[in-house]
C-alpha positions as CSV (number, residue, x, y, z in Angstrom):
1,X,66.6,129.5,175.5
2,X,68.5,128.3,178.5
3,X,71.3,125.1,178.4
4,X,69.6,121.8,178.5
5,X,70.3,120.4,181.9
6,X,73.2,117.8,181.9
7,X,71.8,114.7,183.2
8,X,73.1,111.1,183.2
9,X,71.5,108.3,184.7
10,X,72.8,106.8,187.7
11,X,71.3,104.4,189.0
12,X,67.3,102.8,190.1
13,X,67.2,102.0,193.8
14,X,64.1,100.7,196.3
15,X,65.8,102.8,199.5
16,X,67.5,106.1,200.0
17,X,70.0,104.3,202.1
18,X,71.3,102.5,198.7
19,X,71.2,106.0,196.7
20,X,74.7,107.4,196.0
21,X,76.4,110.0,198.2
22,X,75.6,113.9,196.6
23,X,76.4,117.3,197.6
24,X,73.0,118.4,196.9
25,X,69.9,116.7,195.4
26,X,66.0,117.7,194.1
27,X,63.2,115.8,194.1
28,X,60.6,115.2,191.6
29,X,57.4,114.0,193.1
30,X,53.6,113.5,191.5
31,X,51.2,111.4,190.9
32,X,51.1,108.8,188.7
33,X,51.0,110.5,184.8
34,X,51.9,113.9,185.9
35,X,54.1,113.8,183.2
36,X,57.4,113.5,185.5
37,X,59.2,111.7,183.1
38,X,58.4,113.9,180.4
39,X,59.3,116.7,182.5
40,X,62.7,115.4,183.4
41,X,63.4,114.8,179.2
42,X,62.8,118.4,178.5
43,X,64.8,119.6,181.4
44,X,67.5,118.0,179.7
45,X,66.9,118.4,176.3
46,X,66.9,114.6,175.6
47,X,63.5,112.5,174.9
48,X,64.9,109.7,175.8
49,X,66.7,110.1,179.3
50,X,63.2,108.8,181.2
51,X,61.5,105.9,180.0
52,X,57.7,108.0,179.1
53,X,54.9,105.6,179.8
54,X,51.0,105.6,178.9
55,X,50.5,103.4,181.7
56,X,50.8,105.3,185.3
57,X,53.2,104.0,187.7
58,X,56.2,102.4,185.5
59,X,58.4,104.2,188.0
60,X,58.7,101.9,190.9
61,X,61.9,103.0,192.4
62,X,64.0,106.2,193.0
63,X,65.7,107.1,189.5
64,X,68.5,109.0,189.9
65,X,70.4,111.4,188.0
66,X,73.9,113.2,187.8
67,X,73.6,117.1,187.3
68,X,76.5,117.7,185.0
69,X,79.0,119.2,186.1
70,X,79.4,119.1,189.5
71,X,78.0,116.2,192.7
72,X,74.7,117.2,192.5
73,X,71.5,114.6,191.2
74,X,67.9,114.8,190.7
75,X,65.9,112.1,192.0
76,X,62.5,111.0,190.0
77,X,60.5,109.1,192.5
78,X,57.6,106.8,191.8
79,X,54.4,108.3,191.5
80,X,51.6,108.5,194.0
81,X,47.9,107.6,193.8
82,X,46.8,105.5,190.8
83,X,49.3,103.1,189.4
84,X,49.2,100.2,186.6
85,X,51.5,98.5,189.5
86,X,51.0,95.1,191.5
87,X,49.1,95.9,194.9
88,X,52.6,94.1,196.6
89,X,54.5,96.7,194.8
90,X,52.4,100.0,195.1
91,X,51.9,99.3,198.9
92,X,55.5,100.2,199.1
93,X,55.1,103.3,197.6
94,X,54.6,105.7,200.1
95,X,57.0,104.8,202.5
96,X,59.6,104.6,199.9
97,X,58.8,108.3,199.5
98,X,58.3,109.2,203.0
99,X,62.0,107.6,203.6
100,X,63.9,109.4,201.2
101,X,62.4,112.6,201.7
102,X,62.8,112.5,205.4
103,X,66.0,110.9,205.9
104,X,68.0,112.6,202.6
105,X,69.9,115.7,204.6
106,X,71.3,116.6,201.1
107,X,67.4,117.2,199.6
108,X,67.6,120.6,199.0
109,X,64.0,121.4,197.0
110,X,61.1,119.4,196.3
111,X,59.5,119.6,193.3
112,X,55.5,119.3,193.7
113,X,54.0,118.3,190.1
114,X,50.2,118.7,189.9
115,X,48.5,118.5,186.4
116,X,47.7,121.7,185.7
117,X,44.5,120.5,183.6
118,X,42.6,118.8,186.1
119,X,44.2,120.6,188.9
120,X,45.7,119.4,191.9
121,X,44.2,116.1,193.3
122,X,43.0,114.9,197.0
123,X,46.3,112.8,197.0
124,X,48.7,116.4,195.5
125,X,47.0,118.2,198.7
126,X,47.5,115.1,200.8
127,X,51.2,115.3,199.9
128,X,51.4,118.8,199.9
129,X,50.2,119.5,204.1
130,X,52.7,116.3,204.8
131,X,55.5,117.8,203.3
132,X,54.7,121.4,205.1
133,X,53.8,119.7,208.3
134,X,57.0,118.2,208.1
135,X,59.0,121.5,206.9
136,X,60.3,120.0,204.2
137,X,61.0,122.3,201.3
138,X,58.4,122.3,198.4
139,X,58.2,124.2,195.1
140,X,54.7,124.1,192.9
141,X,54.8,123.0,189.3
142,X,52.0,122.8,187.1
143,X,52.1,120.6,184.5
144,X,50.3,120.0,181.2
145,X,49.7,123.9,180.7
146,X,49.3,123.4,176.7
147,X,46.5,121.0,177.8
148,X,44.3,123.8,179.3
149,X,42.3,126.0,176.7
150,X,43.8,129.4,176.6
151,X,40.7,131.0,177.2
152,X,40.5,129.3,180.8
153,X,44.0,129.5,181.7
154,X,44.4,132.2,184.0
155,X,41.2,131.5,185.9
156,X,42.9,127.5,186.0
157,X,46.5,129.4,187.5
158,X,44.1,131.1,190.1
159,X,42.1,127.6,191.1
160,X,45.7,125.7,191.1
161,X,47.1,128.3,193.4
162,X,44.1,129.1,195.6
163,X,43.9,124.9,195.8
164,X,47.6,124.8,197.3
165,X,47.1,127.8,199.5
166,X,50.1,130.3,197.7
167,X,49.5,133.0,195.5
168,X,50.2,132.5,191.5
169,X,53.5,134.3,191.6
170,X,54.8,131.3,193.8
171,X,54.1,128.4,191.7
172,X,55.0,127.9,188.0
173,X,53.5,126.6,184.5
174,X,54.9,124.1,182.4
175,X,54.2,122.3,179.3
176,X,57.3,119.7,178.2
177,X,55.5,119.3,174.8
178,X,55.5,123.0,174.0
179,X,58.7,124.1,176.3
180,X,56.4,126.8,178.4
181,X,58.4,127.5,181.8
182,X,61.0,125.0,180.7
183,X,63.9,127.5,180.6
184,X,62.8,129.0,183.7
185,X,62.5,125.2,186.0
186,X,65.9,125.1,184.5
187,X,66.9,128.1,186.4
188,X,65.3,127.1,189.4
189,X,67.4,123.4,189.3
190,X,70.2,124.9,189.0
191,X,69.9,127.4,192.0
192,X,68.7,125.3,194.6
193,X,71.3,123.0,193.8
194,X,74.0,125.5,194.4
């Protein structure tokens, strides 16, 4: 088992401009209850580091976090699609998310999270061609793996890939609850930070 990541939260802000300065940053990005926050809480070994919600779209602003040691962060942004939000605050949204991946020069990987049980949605594919039309670096997880009866999981890896357009090799499985491809994401963090 690999080192729980060192994260600390920094700080919750409605525009990258207000974000603080990093050397190098990745970006967690879903759908509303992808399990992002539970994600980022296994990541770092801590259950309590994201706020975990039953109700999609608690996260309304870009949470960010200091990779320990170093002047690297992670960035948690809110979720896309269906949210428990206020229309005046989900219509902001998108371009919140469109700013900050655009305009942050230090965003070195973007973390794709589609639910690995119901497979990626119209909005993941959505987000998915903007991000390659607008070369913006992009890494597949799939989340929720313990959620998908073993007997139809490697057909479900085959769909989720085929879905994205990349072979199975290129994406990865994750379950926070049962620490599948935990170690590995870990991994991954830490080298595209460096």
């Amino acid at each position: 088992m690999s080192q729980p990541l060192s994260l600390a939260f920094v700080t919750a802000v409605p525009a990258v401009d207000m974000l603080p300065p990093t050397r190098s940053e990745v970006a967690l990005i879903g759908r509303s209850n992808v399990g992002k926050s539970s994600l980022l809480n296994a990541l770092a070994g801590n259950r309590v580091l994201a706020a975990v919600s039953n109700t999609p779209g608690r996260t309304q602003l870009l949470h960010c976090f200091r990779v320990e040691p170093g002047q690297s962060t992670l960035v948690d942004c809110p979720g896309y699609g269906f949210a428990k939000a206020p229309k005046d605050v989900r219509v902001h949204f998108a371009p919140m998310i469109e700013a900050y991946l655009l305009e942050r020069e230090q965003l070195a990987m973007t973390v794709l999270l589609a639910d690995g049980e119901i497979g990626p949605t119209k909005s993941d594919l959505q987000m998915l061609d903007w991000l390659r039309e607008n070369s913006l670096p992009v890494f597949i997880v799939a989340t929720k793996h313990d959620q998908v009866p073993p007997s139809h999981r490697h057909r479900r890896q085959n769909e989720v890939a085929a879905a994205c357009r990349i072979e199975p090799a290129n994406m990865l499985w994750v379950s926070s609850k049962a620490g599948l491809g935990i170690d590995r994401l870990r991994e991954l963090v830490r080298l595209w930070l460096a």
